[in-house]
VOZANU-999143 format. One line per 2 residues: number of its first residue (from 1); their letters; for each residue x, z, y of C-alpha. Coordinates in steps of 0.05 Angstrom, whole numbers. Layout:
NUM = a = X/Z/Y; ...;
//
This chain:
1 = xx = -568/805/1551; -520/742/1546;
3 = xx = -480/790/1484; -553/789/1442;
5 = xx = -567/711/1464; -502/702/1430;
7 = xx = -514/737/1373; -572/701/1362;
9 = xx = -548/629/1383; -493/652/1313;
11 = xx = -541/670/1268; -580/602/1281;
13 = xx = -527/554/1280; -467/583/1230;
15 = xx = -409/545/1216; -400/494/1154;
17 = xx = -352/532/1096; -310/473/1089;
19 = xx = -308/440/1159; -345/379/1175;
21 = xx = -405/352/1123; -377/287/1086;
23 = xx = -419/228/1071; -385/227/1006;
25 = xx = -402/306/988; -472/285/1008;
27 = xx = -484/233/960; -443/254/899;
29 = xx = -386/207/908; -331/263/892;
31 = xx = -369/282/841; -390/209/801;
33 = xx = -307/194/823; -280/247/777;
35 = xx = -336/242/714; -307/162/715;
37 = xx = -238/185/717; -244/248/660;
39 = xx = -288/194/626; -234/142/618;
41 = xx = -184/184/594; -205/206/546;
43 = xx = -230/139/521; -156/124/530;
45 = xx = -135/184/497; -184/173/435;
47 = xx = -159/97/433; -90/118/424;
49 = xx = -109/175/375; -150/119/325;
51 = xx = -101/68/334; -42/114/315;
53 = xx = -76/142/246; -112/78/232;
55 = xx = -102/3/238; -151/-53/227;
57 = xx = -140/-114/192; -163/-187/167;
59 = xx = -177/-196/96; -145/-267/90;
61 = xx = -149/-322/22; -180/-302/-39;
63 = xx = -118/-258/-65; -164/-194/-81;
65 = xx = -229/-234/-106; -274/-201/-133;
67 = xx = -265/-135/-100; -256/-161/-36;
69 = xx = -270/-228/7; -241/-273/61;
71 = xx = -256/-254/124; -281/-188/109;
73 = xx = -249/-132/162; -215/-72/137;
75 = xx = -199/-7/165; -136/28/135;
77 = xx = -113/92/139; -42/109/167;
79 = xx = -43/187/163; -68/178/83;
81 = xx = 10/157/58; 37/216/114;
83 = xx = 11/268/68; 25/246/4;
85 = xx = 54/178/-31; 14/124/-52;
87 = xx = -24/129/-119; -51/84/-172;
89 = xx = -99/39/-164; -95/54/-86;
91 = xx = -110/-15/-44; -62/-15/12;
93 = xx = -45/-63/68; 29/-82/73;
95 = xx = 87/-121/108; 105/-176/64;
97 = xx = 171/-181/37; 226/-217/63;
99 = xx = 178/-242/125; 135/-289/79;
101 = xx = 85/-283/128; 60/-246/193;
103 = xx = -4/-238/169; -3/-168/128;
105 = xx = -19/-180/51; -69/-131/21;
107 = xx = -63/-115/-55; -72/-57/-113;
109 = xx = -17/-13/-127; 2/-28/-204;
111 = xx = 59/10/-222; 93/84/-186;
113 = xx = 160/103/-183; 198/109/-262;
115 = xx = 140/71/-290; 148/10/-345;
117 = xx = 99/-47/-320; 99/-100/-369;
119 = xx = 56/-163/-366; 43/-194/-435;
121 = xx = -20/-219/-481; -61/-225/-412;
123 = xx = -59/-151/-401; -19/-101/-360;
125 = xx = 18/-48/-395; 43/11/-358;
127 = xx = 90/53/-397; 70/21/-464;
129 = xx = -11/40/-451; -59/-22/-443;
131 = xx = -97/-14/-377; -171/-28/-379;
133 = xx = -175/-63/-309; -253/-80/-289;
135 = xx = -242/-104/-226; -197/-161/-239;
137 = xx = -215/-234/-232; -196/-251/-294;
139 = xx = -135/-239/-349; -65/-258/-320;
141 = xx = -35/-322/-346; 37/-303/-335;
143 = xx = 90/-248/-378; 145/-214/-347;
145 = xx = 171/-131/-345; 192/-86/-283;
147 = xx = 222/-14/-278; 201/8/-218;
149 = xx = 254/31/-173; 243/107/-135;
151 = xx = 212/92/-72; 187/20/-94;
153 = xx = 126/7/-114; 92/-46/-166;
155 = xx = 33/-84/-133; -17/-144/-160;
157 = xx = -75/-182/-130; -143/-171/-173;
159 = xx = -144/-251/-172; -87/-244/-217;
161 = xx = -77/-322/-227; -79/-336/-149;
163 = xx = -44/-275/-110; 33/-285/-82;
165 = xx = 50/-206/-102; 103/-167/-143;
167 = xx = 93/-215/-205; 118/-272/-149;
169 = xx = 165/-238/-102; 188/-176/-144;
171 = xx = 171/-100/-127; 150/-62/-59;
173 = xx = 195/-20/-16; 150/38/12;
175 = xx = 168/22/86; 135/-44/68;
177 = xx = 67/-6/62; 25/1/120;
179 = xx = -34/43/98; -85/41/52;
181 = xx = -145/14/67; -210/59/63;
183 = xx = -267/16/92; -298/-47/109;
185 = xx = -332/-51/180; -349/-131/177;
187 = xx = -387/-162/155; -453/-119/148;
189 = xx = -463/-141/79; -407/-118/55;
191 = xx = -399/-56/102; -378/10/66;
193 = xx = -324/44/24; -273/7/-3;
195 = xx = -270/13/-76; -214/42/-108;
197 = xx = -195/57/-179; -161/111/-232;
199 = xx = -133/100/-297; -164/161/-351;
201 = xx = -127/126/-399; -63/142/-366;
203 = xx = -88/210/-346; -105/220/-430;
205 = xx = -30/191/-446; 8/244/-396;
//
C-alpha cells in the first residue's frame, strides 16, 4: 500500500527540469535580456560596417555652385576608389593640401594621370580637345597648363571663378582623396543622386 501511495504522490507532483521556477523565466526577462543584447550588436556591428565604406560630409561655401549647394549633406563612398581609381568627371571629397583647412574640400576631377590640362580662352583643354562642360558656373577667367603627375590628380570647382582647387594650390595626390561622393541625404529638396559627368568627346578622341 504505502509503495502505490508513493507512486502516485510522483506522478502528481514531478520535479521541475531545471531546479527551482525563476521569476525571471516566468516573465521573459532572459529572454527580452538577450533580443536587447543580439539587437545592439549588431547595430554596432552595422555602424562600423557603414562608417568604414562610407563617410558623410558638409557641403561648405559656394565652391561647386551650381551642381551643388552650401549646406547640403553628402554621402561618399570609400569602397568606390578601393576597386578602381578615380575617373573623370567623378565628384570626390578630399583632404586639402598642405592642411589649408580641416574642413574636407569637395570638387570634380579634371584631369587623370599623363593627361595635358590646359586652361586658356575660358575653356579647359584636356590633351588638346576642348571640353564641353554644362555644369559649370560660368567660363574660367584665369590661363595656366598642368601635366598631371602618376598618381596625382587634376581637380576644379564648377564655380570656376570662386573655388580654392588645383588652378590655386596645384594638383592632387591620391591619398589626398577621400571618396567620391554618391548622394545627397539633406536637405529633402535636394535629396538624391549626385550628378556626375563623362566626356564623349574624349571617349571619340581615344
Amino acid at each position: 500500500m504505502d509503495e502505490q501511495l508513493e507512486e502516485i504522490a510522483a506522478e502528481v507532483s514531478p520535479e521541475p527540469e531545471d531546479g527551482e521556477p525563476s521569476l525571471g523565466r516566468s516573465f521573459g526577462i532572459r529572454s527580452w535580456l538577450q533580443d536587447a543584447v543580439e539587437t545592439l550588436l549588431l547595430a554596432v556591428i552595422l555602424f562600423l560596417v557603414i562608417n568604414t565604406l562610407t563617410g558623410r560630409y558638409q557641403v561648405h561655401g559656394q565652391s561647386m555652385t551650381p551642381s551643388l549647394y552650401d549646406g547640403q549633406y553628402l554621402i561618399a563612398s570609400k569602397v568606390t576608389y578601393w576597386l578602381h581609381p578615380p575617373e573623370r568627371g567623378d565628384i570626390i571629397v578630399l583632404d586639402p593640401p598642405n592642411q589649408q583647412s580641416e574642413i574636407p574640400y569637395i570638387k570634380r576631377v579634371i584631369g587623370l594621370p599623363g593627361d595635358v590640362v590646359e586652361v586658356r580662352d575660358q575653356r579647359v583643354w584636356v590633351n588638346g580637345i576642348a571640353l564641353n562642360e554644362p555644369y559649370i558656373n560660368e567660363s574660367p577667367h584665369y590661363s595656366g597648363n598642368w601635366v598631371v603627375a602618376e598618381e596625382q590628380y587634376l581637380v576644379l570647382g564648377d564655380n570656376r571663378n570662386n573655388s580654392s582647387d588645383s588652378h590655386a594650390w596645384g594638383l592632387l595626390s591620391r591619398e589626398q582623396i577621400l571618396g567620391k561622393a554618391v548622394f545627397c541625404y539633406w536637405p529633402p529638396e535636394h535629396w538624391g543622386a549626385i550628378p556626375h559627368y563623362t566626356f564623349p568627346e574624349l571617349a571619340v578622341a581615344q
